[in-house]
C-alpha positions in Angstrom: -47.7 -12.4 -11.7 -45.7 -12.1 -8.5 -44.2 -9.1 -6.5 -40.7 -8.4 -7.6 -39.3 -10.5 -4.7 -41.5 -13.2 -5.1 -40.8 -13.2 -8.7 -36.7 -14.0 -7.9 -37.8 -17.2 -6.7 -40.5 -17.7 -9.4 -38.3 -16.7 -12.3 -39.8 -18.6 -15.2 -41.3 -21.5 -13.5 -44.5 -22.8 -14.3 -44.4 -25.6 -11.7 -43.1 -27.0 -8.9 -42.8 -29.8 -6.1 -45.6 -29.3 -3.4 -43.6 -30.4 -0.2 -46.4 -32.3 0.8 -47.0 -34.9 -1.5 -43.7 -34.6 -3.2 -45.8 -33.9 -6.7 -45.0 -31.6 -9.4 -48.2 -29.4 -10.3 -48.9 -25.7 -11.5 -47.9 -22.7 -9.9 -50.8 -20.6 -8.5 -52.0 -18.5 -11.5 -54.1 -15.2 -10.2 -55.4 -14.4 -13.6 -57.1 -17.5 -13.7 -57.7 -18.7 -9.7 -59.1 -17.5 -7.4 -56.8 -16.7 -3.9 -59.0 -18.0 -1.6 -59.7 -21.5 -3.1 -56.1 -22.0 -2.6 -54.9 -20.2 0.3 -56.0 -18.7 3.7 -54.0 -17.1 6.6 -52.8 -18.3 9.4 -54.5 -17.7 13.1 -51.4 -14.5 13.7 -52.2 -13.7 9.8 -48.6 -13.4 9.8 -48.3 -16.7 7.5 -50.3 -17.9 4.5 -51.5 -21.5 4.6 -51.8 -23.7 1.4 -55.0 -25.3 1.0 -54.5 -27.3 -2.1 -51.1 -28.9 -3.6 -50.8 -25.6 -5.9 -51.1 -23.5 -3.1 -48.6 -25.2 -1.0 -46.4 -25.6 -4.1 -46.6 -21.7 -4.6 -46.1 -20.7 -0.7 -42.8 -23.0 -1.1 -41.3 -21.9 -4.3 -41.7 -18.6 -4.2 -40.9 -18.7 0.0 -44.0 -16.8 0.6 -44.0 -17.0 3.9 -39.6 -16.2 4.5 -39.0 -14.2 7.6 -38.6 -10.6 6.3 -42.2 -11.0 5.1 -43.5 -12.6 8.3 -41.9 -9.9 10.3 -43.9 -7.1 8.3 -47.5 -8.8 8.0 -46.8 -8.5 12.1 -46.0 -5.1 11.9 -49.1 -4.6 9.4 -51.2 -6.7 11.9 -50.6 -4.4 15.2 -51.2 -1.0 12.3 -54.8 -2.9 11.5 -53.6 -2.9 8.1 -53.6 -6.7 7.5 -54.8 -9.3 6.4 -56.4 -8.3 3.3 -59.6 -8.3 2.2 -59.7 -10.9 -0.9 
């Protein structure tokens, strides 16, 4: 499950490198995990921040955090329509 743009990047992927640790693990799976075991936002809540290697993994395959989406979590943030509740 990804958005449509997300889902460019994730195409049929199952896995991927996280950039930290250079490891191949599983893509994020929301049918089965939970979002906030793996991710959080940032301080601006204009980012989201990996907290495990699937997380990270995810942000980076699927560029998560690419500008045009940074640029309208801001927009959202000053509305008071984001972050989320999850």
């Amino acid at each position: 499950m990804a958005c449509p743009s997300c889902n460019r990047y994730k195409a049929t992927r199952q896995t991927a490198i996280d950039p930290n640790t250079q490891n191949e693990v599983k893509l994020f799976n929301p049918q089965q995990q939970l979002w906030a075991d793996h991710f959080t936002w940032s301080e601006d809540a204009t980012e989201i921040v990996g907290l495990t290697t699937i997380s990270r993994a995810t942000i980076y395959t699927l560029k998560m955090n690419r500008l045009q989406l940074t640029r309208v979590r801001k927009m959202w943030v000053k509305m008071g329509e984001h972050p989320p509740n999850i």
